[in-house]
C-alpha angles and dihedrals in degrees: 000000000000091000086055091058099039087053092045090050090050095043090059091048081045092054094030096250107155097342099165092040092053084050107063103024098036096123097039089050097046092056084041087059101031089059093042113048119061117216096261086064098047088051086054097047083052093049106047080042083062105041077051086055096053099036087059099042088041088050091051091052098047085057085046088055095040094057101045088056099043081058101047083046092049095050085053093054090042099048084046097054091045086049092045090044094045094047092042086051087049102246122169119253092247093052082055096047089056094046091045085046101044088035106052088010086240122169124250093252088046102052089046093058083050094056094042098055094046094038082054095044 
């Protein structure tokens, strides 16, 4: 248990809780809360400490994930309007391949697959 209070001490100066406070009272804080948890409370305190941990770790990933795919979302939208306009303007295919290519630096086996799948749509 003393190890419980001792992290959890450490973990406010980490993250600047009370710092001062800590400072100055640490000892007398740490027999304060020595002599008043049980063990049962201080299990609970680690524990939501951790389900807090992970909320916020599992949260920050979620928004990782959800970018990467708005903008892989967003290139496919984008590479489907420039092939649409270009046909409906009457480009060559070969016109649409180097602006797929300088545009969204595809490859030309890339851009062609592209083409091929909007041309066949």
């Amino acid at each position: 248990m003393q190890t419980a209070i001792e992290e959890s001490i450490r973990e406010c100066r980490r993250e600047g809780i009370l710092t001062d406070f800590l400072q100055r009272n640490g000892g007398e804080i740490m027999s304060f809360l020595y002599d008043a948890l049980t063990r049962e409370e201080c299990e609970a305190i680690r524990e939501d400490d951790g389900y807090r941990r992970g909320k916020d770790e599992g949260l920050a990933e979620g928004q990782r994930l959800g970018l990467a795919k708005g903008q892989r979302l967003g290139r496919l939208e984008g590479i489907e309007a420039l092939i649409l306009d270009n046909l409906e303007e009457g480009k060559t295919t070969e016109q649409i391949l180097e602006k797929l290519m300088k545009r969204f630096q595809l490859s030309r086996r890339e851009a062609t697959a592209y083409l091929k799948k909007h041309r066949d749509a």
